[in-house]
MOPAC internal coordinates of N, CA, C and O (Angstrom, degrees):
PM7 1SCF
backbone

  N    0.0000 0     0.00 0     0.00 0    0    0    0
  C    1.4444 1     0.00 0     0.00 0    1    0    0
  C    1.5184 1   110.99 1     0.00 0    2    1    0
  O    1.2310 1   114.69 1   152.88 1    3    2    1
  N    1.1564 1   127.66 1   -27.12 1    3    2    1
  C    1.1062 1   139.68 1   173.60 1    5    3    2
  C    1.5580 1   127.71 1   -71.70 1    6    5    3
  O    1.2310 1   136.32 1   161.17 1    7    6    5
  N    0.9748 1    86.00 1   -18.83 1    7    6    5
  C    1.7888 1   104.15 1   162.83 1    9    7    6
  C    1.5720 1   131.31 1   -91.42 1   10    9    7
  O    1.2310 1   136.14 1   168.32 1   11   10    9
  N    0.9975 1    86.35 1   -11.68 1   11   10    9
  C    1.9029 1   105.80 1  -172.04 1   13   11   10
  C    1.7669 1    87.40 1   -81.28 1   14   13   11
  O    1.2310 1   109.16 1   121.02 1   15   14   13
  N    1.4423 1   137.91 1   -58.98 1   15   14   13
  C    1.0769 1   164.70 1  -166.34 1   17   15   14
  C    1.5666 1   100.94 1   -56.04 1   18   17   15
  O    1.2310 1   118.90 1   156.49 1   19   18   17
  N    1.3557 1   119.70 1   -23.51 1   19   18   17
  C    1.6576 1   133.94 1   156.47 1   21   19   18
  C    1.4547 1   129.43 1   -75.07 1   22   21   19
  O    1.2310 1   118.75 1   179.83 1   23   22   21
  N    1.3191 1   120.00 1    -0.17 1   23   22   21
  C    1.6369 1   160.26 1  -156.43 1   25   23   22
  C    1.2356 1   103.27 1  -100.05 1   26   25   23
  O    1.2310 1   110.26 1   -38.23 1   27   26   25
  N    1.2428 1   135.90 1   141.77 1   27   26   25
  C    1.3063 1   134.24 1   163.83 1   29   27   26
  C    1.7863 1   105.97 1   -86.51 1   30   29   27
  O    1.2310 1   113.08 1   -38.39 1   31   30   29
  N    1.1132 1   130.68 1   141.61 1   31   30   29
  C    1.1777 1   144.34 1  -174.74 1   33   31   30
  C    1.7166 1   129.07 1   -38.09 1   34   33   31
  O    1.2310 1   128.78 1   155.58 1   35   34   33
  N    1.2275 1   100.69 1   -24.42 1   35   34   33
  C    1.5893 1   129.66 1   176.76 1   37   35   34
  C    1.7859 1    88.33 1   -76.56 1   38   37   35
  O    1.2310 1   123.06 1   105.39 1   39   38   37
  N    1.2876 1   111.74 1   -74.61 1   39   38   37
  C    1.6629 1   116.77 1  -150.75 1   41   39   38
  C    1.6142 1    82.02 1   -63.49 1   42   41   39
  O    1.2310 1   105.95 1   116.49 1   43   42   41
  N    1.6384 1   143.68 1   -63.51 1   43   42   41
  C    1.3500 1   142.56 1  -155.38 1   45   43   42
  C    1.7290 1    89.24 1   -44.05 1   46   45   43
  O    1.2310 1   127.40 1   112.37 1   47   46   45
  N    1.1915 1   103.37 1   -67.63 1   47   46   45
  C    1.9010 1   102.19 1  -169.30 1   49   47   46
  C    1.8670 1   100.11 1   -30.20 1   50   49   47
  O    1.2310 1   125.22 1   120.07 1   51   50   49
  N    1.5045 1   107.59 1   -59.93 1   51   50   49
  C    1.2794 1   112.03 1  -153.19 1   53   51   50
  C    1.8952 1   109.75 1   -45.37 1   54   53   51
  O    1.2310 1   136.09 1   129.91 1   55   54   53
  N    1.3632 1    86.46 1   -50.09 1   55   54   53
  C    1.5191 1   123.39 1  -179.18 1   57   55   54
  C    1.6272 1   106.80 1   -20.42 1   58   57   55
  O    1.2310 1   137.41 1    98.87 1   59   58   57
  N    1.6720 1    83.87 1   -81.13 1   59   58   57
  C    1.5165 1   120.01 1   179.44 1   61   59   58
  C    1.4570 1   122.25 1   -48.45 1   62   61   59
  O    1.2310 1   119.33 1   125.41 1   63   62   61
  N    1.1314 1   118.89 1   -54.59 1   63   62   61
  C    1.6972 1   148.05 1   160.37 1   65   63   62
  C    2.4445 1    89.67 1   -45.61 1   66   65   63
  O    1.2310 1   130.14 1   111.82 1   67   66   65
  N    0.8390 1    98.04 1   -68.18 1   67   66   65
  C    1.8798 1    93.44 1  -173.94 1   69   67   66
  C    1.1168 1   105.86 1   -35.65 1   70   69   67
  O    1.2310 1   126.10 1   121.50 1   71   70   69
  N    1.6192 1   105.87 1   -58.50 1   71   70   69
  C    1.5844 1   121.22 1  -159.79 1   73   71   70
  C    1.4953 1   110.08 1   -65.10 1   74   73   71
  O    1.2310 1   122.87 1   135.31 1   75   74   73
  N    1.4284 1   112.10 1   -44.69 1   75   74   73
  C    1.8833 1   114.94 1   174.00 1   77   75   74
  C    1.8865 1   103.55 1   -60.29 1   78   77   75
  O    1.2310 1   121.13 1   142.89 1   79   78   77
  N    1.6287 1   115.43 1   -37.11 1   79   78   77
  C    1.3750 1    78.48 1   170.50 1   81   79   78
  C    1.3546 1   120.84 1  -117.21 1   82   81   79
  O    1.2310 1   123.01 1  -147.47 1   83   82   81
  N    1.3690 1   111.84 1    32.53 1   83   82   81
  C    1.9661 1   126.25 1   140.52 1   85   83   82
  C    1.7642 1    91.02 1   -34.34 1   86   85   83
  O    1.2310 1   131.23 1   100.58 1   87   86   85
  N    1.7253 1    95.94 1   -79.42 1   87   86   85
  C    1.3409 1   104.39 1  -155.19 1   89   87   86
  C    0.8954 1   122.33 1   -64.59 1   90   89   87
  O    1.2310 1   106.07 1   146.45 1   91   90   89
  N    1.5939 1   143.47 1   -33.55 1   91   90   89
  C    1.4452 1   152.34 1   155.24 1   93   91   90
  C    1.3190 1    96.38 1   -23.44 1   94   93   91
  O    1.2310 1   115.58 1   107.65 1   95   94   93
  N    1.2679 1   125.99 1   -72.35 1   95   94   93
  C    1.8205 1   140.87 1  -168.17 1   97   95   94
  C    1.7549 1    85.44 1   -40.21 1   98   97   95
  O    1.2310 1   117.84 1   112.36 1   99   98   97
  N    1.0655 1   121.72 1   -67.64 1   99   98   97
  C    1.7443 1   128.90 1  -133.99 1  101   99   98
  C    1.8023 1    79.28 1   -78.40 1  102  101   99
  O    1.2310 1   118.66 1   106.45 1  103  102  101
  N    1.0462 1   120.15 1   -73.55 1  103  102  101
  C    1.7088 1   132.20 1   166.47 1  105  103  102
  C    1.9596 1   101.63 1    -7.87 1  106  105  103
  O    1.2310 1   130.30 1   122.67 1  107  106  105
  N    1.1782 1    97.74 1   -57.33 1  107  106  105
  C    1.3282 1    97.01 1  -159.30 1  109  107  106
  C    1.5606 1   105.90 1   -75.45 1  110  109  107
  O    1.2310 1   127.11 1   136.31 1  111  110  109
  N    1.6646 1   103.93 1   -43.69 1  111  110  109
  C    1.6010 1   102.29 1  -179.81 1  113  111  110
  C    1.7867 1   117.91 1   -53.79 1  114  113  111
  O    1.2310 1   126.32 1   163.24 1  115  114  113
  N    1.4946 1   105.45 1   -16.76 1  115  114  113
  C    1.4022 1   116.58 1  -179.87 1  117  115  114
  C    1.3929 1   115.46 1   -77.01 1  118  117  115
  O    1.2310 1   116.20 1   159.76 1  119  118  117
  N    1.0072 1   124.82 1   -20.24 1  119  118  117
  C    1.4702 1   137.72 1  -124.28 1  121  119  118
  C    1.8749 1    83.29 1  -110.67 1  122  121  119
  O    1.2310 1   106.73 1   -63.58 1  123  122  121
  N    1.1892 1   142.29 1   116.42 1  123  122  121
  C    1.0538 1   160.46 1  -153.56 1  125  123  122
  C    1.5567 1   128.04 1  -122.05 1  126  125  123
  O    1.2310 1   130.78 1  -158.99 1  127  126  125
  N    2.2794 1    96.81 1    21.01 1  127  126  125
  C    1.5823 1   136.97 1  -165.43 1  129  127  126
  C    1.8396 1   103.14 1    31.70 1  130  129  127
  O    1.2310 1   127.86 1  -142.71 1  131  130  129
  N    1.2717 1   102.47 1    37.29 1  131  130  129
  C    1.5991 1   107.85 1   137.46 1  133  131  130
  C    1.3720 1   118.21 1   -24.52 1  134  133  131
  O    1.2310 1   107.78 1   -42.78 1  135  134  133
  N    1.3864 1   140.42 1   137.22 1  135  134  133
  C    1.2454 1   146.41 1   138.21 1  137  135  134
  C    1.3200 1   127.57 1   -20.34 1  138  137  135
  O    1.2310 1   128.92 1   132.44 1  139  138  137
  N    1.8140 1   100.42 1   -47.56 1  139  138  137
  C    1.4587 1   107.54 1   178.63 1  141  139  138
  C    1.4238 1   128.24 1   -62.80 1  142  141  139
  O    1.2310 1   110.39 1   -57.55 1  143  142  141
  N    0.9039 1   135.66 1   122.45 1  143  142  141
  C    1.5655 1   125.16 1  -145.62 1  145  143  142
  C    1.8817 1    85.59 1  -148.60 1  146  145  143
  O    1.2310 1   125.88 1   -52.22 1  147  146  145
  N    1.6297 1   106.31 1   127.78 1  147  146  145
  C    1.5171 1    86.53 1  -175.60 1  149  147  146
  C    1.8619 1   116.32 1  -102.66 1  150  149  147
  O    1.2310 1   117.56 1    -8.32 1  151  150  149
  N    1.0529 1   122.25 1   171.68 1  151  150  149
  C    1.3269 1   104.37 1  -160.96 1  153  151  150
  C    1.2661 1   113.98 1   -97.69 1  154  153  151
  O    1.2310 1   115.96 1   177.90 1  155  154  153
  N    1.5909 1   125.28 1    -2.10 1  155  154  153
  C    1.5287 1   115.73 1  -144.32 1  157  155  154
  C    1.9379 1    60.37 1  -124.90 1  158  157  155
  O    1.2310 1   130.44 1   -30.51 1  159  158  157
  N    1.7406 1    97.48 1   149.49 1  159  158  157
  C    1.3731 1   113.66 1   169.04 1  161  159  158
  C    1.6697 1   119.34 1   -99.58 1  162  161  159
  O    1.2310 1   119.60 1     0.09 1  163  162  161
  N    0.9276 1   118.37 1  -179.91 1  163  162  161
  C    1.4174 1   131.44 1   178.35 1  165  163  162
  C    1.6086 1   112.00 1   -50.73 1  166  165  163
  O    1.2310 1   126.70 1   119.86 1  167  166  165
  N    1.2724 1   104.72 1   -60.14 1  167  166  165
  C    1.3021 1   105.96 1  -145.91 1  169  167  166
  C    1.9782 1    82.90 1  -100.23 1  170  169  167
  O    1.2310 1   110.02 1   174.84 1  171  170  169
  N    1.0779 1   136.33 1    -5.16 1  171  170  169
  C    1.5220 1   131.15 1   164.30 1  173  171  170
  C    1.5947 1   105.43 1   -72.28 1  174  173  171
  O    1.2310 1   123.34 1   151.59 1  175  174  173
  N    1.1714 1   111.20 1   -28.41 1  175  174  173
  C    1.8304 1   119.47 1   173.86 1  177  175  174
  C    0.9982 1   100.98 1   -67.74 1  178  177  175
  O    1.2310 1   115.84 1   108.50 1  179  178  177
  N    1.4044 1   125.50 1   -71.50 1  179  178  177
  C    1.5783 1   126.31 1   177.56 1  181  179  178
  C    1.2257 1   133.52 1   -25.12 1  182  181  179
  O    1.2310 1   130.10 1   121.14 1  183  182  181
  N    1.6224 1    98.12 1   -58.86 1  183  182  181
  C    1.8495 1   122.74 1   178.04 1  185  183  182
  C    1.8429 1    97.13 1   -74.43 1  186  185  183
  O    1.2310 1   114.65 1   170.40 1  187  186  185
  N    1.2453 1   127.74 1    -9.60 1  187  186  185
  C    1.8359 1   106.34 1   163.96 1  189  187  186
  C    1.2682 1    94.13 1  -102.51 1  190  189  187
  O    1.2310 1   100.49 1   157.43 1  191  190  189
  N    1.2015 1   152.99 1   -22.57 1  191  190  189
  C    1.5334 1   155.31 1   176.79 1  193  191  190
  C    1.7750 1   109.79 1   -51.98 1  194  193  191
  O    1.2310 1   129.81 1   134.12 1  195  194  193
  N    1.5034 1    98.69 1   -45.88 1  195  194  193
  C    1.7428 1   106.40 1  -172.46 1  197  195  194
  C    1.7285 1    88.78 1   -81.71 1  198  197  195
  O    1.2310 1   129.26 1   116.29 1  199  198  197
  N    1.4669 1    99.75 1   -63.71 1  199  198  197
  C    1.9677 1    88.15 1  -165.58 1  201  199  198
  C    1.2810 1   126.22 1   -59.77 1  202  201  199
  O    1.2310 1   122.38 1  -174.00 1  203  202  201
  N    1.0780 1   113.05 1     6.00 1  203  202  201
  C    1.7849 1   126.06 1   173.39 1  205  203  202
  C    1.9348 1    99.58 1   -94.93 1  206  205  203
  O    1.2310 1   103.91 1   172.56 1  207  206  205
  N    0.7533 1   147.25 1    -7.44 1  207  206  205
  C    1.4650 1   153.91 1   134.51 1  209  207  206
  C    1.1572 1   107.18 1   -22.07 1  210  209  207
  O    1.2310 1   120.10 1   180.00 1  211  210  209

């Protein structure tokens, strides 16, 4: 994580943005169409993640 922070601000977004949907992918293969379905999306996490900076 500490290396990402060596990144110019463009590539960190890019970075960050891959990795949320790394996990979405892995999330979903888990996901066993449960009911539970969560409400807040990927990239609304992201966009309070950067503006909290």
């Amino acid at each position: 994580m500490t290396k990402l922070k060596e990144f110019n601000h463009d590539d960190q977004l890019y970075y960050i943005s891959n990795f949320i949907n790394h996990c979405n992918r892995i999330c979903n293969k888990f996901s066993n169409g449960s009911d539970e379905k969560t409400t807040v999306s990927a990239e609304s996490l992201l966009l309070k993640q950067l503006m909290q900076r």
